[in-house]
C-alpha positions as CSV (number, residue, x, y, z in Angstrom):
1,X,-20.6,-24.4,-17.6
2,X,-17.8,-26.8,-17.3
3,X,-15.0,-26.7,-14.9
4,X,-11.2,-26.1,-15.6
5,X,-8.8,-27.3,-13.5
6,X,-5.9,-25.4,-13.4
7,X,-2.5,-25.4,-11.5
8,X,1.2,-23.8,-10.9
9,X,4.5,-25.9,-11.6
10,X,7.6,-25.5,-9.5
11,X,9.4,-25.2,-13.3
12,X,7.1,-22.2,-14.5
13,X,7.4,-23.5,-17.4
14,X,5.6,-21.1,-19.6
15,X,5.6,-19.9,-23.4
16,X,8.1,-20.1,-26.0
17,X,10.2,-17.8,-28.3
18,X,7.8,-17.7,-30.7
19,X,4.6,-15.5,-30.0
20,X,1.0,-16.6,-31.2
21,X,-0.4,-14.7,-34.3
22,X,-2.4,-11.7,-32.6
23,X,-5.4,-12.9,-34.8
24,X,-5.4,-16.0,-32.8
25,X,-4.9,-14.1,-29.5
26,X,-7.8,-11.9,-30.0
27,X,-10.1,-15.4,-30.6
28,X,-12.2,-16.7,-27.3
29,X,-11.0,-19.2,-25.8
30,X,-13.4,-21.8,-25.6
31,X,-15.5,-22.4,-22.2
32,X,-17.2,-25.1,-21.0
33,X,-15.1,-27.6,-21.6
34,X,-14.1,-29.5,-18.9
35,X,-9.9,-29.6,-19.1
36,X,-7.6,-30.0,-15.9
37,X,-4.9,-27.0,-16.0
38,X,-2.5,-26.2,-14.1
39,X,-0.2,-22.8,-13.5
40,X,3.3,-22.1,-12.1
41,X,4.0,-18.4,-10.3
42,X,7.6,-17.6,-10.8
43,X,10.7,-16.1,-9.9
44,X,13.7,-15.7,-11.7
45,X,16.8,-16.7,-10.1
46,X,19.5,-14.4,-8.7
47,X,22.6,-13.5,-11.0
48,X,20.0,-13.0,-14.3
49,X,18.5,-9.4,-15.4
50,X,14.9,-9.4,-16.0
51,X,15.5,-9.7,-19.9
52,X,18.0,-12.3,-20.0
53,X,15.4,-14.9,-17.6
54,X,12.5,-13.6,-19.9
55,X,14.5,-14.7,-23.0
56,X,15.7,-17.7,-21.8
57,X,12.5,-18.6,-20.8
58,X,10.6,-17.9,-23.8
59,X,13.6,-19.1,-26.2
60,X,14.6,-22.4,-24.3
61,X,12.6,-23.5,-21.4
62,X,8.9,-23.1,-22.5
63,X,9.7,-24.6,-26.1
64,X,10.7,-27.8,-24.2
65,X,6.9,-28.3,-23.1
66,X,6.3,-28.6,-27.6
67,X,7.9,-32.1,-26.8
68,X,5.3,-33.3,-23.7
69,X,3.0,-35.2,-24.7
70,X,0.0,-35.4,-24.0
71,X,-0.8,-31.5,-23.4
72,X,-3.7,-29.4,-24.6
73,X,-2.3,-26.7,-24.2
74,X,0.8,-24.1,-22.8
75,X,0.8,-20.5,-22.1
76,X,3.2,-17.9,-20.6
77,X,2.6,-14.4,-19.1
78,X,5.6,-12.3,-18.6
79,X,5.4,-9.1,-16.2
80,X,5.7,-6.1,-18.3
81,X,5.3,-3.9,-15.2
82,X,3.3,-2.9,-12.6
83,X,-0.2,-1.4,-11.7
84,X,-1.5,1.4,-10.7
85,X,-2.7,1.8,-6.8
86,X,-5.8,2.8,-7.8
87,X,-6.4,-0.8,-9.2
88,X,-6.3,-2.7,-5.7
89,X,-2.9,-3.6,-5.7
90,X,-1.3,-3.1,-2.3
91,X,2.4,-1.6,-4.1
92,X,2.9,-0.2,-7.4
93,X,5.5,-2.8,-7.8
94,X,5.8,-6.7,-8.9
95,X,6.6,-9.0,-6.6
96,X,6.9,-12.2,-9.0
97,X,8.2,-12.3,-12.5
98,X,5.4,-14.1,-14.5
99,X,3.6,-17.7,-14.7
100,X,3.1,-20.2,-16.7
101,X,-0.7,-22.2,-17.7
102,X,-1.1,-25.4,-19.2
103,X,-3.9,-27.5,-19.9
104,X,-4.6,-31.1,-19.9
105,X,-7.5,-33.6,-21.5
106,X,-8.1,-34.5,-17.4
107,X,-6.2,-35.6,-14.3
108,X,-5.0,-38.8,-15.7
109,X,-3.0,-37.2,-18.6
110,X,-2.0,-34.9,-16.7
111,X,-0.3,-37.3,-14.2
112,X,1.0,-39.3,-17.4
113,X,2.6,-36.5,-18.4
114,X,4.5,-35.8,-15.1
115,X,6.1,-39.3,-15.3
116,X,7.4,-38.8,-18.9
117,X,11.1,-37.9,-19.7
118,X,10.0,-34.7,-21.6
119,X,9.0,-33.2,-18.4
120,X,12.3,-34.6,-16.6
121,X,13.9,-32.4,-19.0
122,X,11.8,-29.5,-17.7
123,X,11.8,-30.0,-14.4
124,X,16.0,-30.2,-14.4
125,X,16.0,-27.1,-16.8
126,X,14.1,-25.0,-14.2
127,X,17.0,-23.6,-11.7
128,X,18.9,-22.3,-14.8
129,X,16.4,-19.6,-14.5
130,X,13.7,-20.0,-11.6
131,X,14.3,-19.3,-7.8
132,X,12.9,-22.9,-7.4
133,X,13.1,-22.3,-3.4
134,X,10.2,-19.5,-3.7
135,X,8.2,-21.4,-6.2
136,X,7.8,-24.4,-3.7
137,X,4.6,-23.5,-2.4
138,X,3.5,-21.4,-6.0
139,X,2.2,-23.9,-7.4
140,X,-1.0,-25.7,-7.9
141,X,-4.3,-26.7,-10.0
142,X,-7.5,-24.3,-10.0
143,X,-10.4,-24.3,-11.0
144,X,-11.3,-21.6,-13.8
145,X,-14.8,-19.5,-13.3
146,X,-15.3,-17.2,-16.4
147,X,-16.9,-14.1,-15.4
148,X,-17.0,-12.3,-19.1
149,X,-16.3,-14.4,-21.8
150,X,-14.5,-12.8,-24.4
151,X,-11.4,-12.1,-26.6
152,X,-7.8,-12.4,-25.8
153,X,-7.4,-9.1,-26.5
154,X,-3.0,-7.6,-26.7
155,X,-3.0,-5.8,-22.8
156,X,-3.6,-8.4,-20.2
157,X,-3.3,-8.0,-16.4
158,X,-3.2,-10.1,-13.8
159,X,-4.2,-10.2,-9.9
160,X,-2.9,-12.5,-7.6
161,X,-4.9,-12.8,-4.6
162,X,-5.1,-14.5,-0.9
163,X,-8.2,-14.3,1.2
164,X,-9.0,-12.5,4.4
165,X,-8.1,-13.9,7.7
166,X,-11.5,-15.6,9.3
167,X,-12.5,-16.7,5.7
168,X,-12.2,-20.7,4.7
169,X,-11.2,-20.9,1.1
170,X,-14.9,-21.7,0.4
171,X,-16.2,-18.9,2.1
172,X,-14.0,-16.9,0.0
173,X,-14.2,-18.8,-3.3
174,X,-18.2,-17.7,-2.8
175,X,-17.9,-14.3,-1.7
176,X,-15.3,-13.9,-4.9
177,X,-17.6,-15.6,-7.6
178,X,-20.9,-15.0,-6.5
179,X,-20.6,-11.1,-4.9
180,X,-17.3,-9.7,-6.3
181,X,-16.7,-11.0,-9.7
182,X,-20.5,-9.9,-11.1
183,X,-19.3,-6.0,-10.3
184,X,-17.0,-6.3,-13.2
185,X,-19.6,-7.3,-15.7
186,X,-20.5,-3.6,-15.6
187,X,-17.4,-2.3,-17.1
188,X,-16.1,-2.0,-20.5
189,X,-13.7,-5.6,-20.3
190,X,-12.9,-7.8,-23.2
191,X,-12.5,-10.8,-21.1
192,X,-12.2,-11.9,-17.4
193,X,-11.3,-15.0,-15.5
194,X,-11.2,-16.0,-12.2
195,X,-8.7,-19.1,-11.3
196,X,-9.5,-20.5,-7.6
197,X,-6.8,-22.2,-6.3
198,X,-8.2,-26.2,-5.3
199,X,-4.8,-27.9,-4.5
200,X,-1.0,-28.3,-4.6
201,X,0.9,-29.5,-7.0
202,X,4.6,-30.4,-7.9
203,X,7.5,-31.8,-9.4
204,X,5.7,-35.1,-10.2
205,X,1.8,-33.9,-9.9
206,X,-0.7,-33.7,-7.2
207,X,1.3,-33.1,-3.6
208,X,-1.8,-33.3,-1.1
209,X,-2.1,-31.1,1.5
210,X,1.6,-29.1,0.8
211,X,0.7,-25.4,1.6
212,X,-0.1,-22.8,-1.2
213,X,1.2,-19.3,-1.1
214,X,-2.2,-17.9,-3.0
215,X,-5.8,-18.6,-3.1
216,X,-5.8,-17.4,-7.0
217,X,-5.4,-14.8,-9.4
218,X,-7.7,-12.5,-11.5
219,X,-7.0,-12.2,-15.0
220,X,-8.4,-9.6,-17.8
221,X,-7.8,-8.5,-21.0
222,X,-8.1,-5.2,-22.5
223,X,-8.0,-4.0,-25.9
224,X,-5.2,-1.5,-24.8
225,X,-4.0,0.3,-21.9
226,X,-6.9,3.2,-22.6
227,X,-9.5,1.0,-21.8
228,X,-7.8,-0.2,-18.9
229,X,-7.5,2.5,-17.4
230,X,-10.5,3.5,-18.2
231,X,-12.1,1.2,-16.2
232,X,-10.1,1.4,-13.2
233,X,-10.2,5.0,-12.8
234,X,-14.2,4.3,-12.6
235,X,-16.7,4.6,-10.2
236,X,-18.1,0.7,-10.7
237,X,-13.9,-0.5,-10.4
238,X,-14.1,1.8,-7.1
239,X,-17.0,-0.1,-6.0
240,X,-15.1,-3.5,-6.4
241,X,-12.2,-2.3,-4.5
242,X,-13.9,-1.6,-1.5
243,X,-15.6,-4.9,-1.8
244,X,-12.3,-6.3,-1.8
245,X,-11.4,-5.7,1.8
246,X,-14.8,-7.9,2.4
247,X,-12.7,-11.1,1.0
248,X,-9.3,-10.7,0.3
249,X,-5.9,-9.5,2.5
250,X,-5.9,-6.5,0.6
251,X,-1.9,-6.5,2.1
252,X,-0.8,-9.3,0.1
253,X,-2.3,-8.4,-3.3
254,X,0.1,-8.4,-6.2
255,X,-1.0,-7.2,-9.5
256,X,1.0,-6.7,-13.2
257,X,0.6,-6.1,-16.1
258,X,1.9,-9.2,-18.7
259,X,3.2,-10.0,-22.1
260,X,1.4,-13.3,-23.4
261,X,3.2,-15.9,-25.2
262,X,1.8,-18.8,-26.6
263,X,3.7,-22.1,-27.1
264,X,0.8,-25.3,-27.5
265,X,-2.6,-23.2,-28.2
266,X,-5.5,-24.1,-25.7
267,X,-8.9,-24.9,-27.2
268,X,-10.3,-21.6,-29.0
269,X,-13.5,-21.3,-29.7
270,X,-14.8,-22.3,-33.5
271,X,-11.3,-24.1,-33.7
């Protein structure tokens, strides 16, 4: 299985007005296919309503990633809401107000693409509706570890995760792939990915050793809400939750549930 890379930008720069055909959503996106991506946890900024930062986001700013070249490919998930205790989540409230994913050939493209005046433009959009002082340490390139491969099905949720205190990120990146993410393959889910977190990014790529706010995010896709909550109202999703605790701060997980716009597809499967 090949590895995809993929990261958060201090922009968020996410989807754009226009949706993606839900035909194409429900497709699989293609895996194994080794792509660099990166992903950008935001916040809006004060002095906007949740709706006016969502529209302005979807309508201007993520519509000015179309003209980046190169790029493979740009997605945005806006929080709908929140999720239910019962799901892990440590409050039944959202603490960010969505991210962006975007997905590059490899490294080198990716860092051409930083240096080009498209994503100038981008990067001196992004405090017209980002807190850009909280997404400073939000952002970074992961590594993507599919756990069910499926459809992009409409009702999509999303985990955002740190590890325990006394874990090293490997130690946790193991104990998540390995013991905790195979649980899930039990349960009725359409698709599920795991993004681990491998290193900073920012305003003009790769940043070293600048600290990260997260060690990941879970995300997974459900036909509707039914069979979400379906499966976490289970037996086998109470069995993951207590397996939790063995890796993650179960204090700082967030959890949501998203709206998915799609501005520049990412490889699909029998495209």
């Amino acid at each position: 299985m090949g590895t995809t890379v993929t990261g958060i930008s201090p922009t968020g720069s996410l989807a754009s007005a226009q949706t993606a055909n839900p035909a194409t959503l429900r497709q699989a996106r293609q895996e194994g296919v080794d792509m660099y991506k990166v992903v950008w946890i935001a916040r809006y900024r004060n002095g906007m309503t949740r709706q006016d930062a969502s529209d302005y986001w979807a309508g201007h700013h993520g519509p000015l990633m179309k003209k980046v070249s190169p790029v493979s490919g740009y997605v945005q998930s806006h929080v709908q809401g929140p999720l239910p205790a019962v799901s892990g989540v440590a409050e039944e409230e959202t603490l960010f107000d969505g991210y962006s994913c975007a997905w590059w050939k490899d490294r080198a493209d990716f860092q051409h693409a930083m240096s080009t005046p498209a994503w100038q433009r981008i990067v001196e959009d992004g405090p017209n509706v980002f807190d850009m002082d909280w997404l400073g340490n939000m952002s970074a390139y992961i590594e993507e570890v599919p756990m069910i491969e499926g459809p992009t099905s409409p009702y999509k949720v999303v985990w955002i995760i740190r590890f325990k205190e006394g874990l090293t990120r490997e130690e946790g990146r193991e104990h998540w792939r390995r013991v905790h993410g195979p649980i899930f393959r039990k349960l009725d889910i359409d698709r599920y990915i795991q993004n681990h977190v491998v290193g900073p990014i920012g305003e003009e790529g790769e940043t070293g050793k600048a600290e990260i706010g997260f060690d990941g995010f879970s995300e997974c896709w459900f036909r509707d809400e039914t069979q979400f909550r379906n499966a976490v109202e289970s037996s086998t999703w109470a069995v993951a939750v207590e397996d939790a605790q063995n890796v993650f701060d179960m204090t700082q997980m967030w959890g949501a549930e998203l709206r998915e716009n799609v501005v520049v597809p990412p490889p699909l499967l029998g495209i």
